[in-house]
N, C-alpha and C positions, 0 to 999 in steps of 0.2 A: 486291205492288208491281210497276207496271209497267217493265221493263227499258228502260235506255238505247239508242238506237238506232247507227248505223253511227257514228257521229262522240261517242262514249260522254263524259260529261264527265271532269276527271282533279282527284282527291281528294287533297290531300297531306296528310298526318297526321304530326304533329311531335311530339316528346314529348323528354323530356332526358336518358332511356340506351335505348340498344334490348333491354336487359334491360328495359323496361318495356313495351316493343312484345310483346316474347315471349311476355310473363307475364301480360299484360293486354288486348291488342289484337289478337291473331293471328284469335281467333274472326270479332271485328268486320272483320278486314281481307279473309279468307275470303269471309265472306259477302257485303264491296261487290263482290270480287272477279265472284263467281259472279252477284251483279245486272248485273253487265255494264261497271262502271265499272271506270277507270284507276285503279290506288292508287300513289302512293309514299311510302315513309317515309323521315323527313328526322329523323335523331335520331344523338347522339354516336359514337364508334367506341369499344365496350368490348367483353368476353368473348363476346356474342350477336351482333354483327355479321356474320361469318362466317355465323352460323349462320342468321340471318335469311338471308343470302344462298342459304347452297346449299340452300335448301329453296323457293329463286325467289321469294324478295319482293324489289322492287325497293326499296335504300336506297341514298340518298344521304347523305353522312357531314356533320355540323357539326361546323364548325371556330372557329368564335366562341362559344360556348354553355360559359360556368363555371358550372356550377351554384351555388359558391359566394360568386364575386365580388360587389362591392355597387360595384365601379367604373365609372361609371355610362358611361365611353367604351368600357369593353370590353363593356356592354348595347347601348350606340351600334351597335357592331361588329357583334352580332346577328342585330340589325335592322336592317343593310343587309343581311347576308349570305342575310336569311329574303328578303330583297324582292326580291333579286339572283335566288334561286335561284328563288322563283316565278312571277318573270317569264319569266326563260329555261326553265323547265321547263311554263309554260303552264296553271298551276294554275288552275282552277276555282273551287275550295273547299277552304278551311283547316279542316282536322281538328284541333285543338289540345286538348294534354293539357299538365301541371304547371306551374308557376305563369313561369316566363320564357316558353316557348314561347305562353302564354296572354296573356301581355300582349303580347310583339314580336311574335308571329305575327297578332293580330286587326288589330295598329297594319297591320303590313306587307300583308295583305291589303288594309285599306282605302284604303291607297295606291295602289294598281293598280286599285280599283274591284273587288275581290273578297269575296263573303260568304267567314263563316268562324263559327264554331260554336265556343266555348270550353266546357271541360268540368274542373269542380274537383274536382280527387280527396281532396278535405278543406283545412282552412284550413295545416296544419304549420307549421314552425317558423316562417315569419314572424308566427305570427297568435298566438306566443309571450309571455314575459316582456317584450318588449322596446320599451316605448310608440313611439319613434322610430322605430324598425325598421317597426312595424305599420303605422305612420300612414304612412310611405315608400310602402309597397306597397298598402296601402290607394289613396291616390292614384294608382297606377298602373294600377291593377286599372279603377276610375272611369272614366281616361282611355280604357283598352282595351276597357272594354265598351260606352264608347258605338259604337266602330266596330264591333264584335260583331254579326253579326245574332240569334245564340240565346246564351244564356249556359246550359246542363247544368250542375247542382247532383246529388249525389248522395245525399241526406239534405233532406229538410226545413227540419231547422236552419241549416245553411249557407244555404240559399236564403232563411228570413228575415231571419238579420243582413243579409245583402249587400242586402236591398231595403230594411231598415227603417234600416242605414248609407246608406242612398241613395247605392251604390256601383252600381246596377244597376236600370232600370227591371223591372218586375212583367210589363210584358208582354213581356218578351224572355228570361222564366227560363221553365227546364222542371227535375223531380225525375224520374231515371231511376236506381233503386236501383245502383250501381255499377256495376262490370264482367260482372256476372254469373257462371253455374257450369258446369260442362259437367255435367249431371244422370246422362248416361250412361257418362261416367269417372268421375267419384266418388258409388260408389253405397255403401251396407252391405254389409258382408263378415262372416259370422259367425264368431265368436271362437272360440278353445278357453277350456276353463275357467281361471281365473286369478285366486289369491287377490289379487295387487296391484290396485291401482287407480293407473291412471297418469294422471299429466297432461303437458298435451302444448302447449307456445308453437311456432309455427312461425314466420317475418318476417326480415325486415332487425332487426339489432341493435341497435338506437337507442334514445335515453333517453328518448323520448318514447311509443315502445310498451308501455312500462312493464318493462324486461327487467330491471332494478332491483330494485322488485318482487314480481315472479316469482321472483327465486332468496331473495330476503329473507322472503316468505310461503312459501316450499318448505322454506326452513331452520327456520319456527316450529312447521308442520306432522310435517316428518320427526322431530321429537324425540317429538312424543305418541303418531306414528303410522308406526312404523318400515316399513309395508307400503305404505308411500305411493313411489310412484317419480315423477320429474318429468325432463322434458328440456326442452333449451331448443336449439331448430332454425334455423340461421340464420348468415348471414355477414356481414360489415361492409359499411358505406354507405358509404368514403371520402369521397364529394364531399359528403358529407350534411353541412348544419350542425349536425346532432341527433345525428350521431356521438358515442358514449362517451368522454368523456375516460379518461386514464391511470388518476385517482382512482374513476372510477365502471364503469372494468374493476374496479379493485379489489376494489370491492361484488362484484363479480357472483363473480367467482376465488374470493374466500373461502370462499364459499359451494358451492363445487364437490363437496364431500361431498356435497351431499344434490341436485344437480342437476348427468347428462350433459347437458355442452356439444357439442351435434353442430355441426360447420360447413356450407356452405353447401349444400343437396341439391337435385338438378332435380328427383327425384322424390318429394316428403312422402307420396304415397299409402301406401307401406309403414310411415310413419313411425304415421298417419294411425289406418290399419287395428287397432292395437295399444295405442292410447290408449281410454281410457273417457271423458276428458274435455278437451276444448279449451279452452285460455285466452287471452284475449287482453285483458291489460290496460294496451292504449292510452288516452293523452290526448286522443284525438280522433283520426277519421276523416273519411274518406268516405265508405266501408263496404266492411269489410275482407274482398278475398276470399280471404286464407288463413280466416277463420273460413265465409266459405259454404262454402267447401270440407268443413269439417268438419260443417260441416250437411247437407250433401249425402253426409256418409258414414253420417249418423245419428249424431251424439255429441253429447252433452253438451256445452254451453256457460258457462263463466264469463266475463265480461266487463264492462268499465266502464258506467255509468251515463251516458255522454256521447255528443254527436251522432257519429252514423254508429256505434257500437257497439251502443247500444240498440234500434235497428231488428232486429236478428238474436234477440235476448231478449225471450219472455215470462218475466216475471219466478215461477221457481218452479214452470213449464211444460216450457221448454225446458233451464231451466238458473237462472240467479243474475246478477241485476247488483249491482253493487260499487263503491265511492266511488273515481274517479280517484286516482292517486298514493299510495293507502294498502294499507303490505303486511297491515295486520292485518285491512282490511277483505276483501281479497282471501283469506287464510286463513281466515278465518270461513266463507268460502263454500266454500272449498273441504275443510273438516271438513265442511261439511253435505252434500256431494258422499259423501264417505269414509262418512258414518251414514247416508244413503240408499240407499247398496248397489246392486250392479252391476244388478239387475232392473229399480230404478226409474230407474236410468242408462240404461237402456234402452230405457224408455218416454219418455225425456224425451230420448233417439236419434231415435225415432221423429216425435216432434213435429217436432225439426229438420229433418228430411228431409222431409216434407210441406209446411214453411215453404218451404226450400229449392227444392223442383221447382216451388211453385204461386207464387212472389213474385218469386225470384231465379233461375232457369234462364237460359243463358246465350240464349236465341230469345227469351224476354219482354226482354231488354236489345238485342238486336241487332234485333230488330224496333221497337223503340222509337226506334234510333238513324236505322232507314232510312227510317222515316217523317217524323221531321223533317230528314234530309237532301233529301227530295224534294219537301218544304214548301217549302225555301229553294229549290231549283231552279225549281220553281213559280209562287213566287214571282218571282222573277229573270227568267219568262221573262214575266209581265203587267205588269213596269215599264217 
């Protein structure tokens, strides 16, 4: 990709915690860095702020962005504050990631006459139980992708509902498998010998990851197979709608015999290196990079039957997929884990990691991204 010259264009990237900038974006933001362009991120003040900063990303803080509000004047608020800021800061192009920054951000750039590239990290809780709810943001999404010049889908599946909803024209999607892996930090580490077999959920705590579950199949599991160990890695969403109620901690507490509750860790590679098998039984993604990650270490994978999970499973190659929202169907697989034994855990390590470095490495996502940023640039400059 040819670099931008003296007068570099300036990229601003929105997203709804800069705990998602951190954890997801830093690669991508690296590397516009190093092509020569201006970045800023424009995303909430939580725990990673600070730390985005003193490692010299420029961010500027939102101060209208509830993630959970549905009050459609504090949405208002937003979107001026996204239009305010892009105009005073001289944005180019909108990098927009989760679901308010994606719809105020595409409106607000198209108001200044600015492209901007929306990018779904899965449908989540609004694409929920909740018909009124869906159909709300449905219509908003419709609205914001027509000002969109590319709409990034991270799965297939998402990218069909949205065109066959006729939420989004066909020629303004692209499928770029998610955030991608850094192949060279998480690699295989050989084990010491070890009669347990563990399993291993890493994520944000939410109901919708299936962390329910997890400890409900862990607890049907531990009784047959007292050699089985299972954790569950991960700290709470606050501002999440999909946050655990009191009653659905409940679930999970009870069950604390038979699964450590670790909290929230920057580093899972250690957690990582130590499991034989990685679980993630979500209701749906994008596609999950705590589980490339553990592809990327070589492990075994269980995981749901649903868009953005099934992309990381060959089914009985790498691992097991499993029927959403069901703890028995989830134990089933994970007894055939426990009877296939740590050798053919191994080989089906193996697979993962091959998947991992030739589909999802974190250069096949970030050269994917700077190519269609230099399309719209390109674009832009023969209209």
């Amino acid at each position: 990709m040819k670099k931008p010259g003296n007068n570099p264009p300036h990229i601003g990237l929105v997203t709804n915690t800069s705990w998602n900038v951190w954890n997801f974006r830093r690669e991508l933001v690296d590397a516009l860095v190093t092509e020569g362009f201006n970045v800023t991120i424009f995303a909430p003040e939580d725990e990673f702020s600070d730390t985005l900063q003193s490692q010299g990303y420029r961010l500027i803080l939102l101060r209208k962005l509830h993630r959970k509000a549905r009050n459609p004047i504090r949405d208002i608020s937003f979107l001026l504050e996204l239009r305010k800021l892009f105009a005073t800061e001289n944005i180019d192009l909108a990098l927009l990631y989760t679901i308010k920054p994606n719809i105020y951000g595409a409106i607000a750039a198209w108001t200044l006459g600015k492209p901007s590239i929306c990018t779904l990290t899965g449908l989540g809780y609004s694409f929920g139980n909740k018909p009124f709810l869906t159909l709300g943001v449905q219509m908003l999404y419709k609205l914001s992708f027509r000002a969109a010049n590319l709409v990034i889908f991270q799965n297939p599946d998402d990218a069909t509902y949205f065109v066959t909803s006729n939420l989004v024209e066909n020629t303004k999607i692209a499928v770029i498998p998610g955030s991608g892996v850094n192949v060279s930090d998480f690699y295989p580490i050989s084990r010491n010998s070890d009669p347990c077999i563990r399993f291993l959920y890493t994520g944000r705590l939410l109901k919708d990851k299936g962390v329910i579950e997890f400890c409900e199949a862990a607890s049907i599991i531990s009784l047959k197979y007292p050699m089985a160990k299972f954790t569950l890695l991960g700290g709470e969403d606050d501002g999440n709608p999909a946050m655990l109620s009191d009653r659905e901690w409940h679930k999970v507490y009870q069950n604390r015999q038979f699964v450590e509750i670790v909290g929230y860790q920057k580093n899972v590679r250690s957690f990582l290196e130590t499991c034989d098998v990685y679980v993630m039984p979500s209701y749906r993604e994008g596609l999950p990079k705590s589980t490339l990650e553990a592809m990327s270490m070589g492990k075994a994978i269980i995981t749901t039957d649903v868009p953005g999970c099934r992309e990381t499973v060959k089914h009985l190659q790498n691992g097991w997929l499993v029927k959403a929202r069901s703890a028995q169907s989830l134990a089933d697989a994970m007894e055939s884990a426990i009877l296939a034994g740590k050798e053919k855990l191994e080989v089906m390590g193996k697979i993962s990691r091959k998947m991992a470095v030739e589909q999802f490495a974190s250069h096949h996502i970030i050269q994917a991204y700077l190519g269609a940023i230099q399309r719209i640039f390109t674009s832009q400059k023969t209209c």
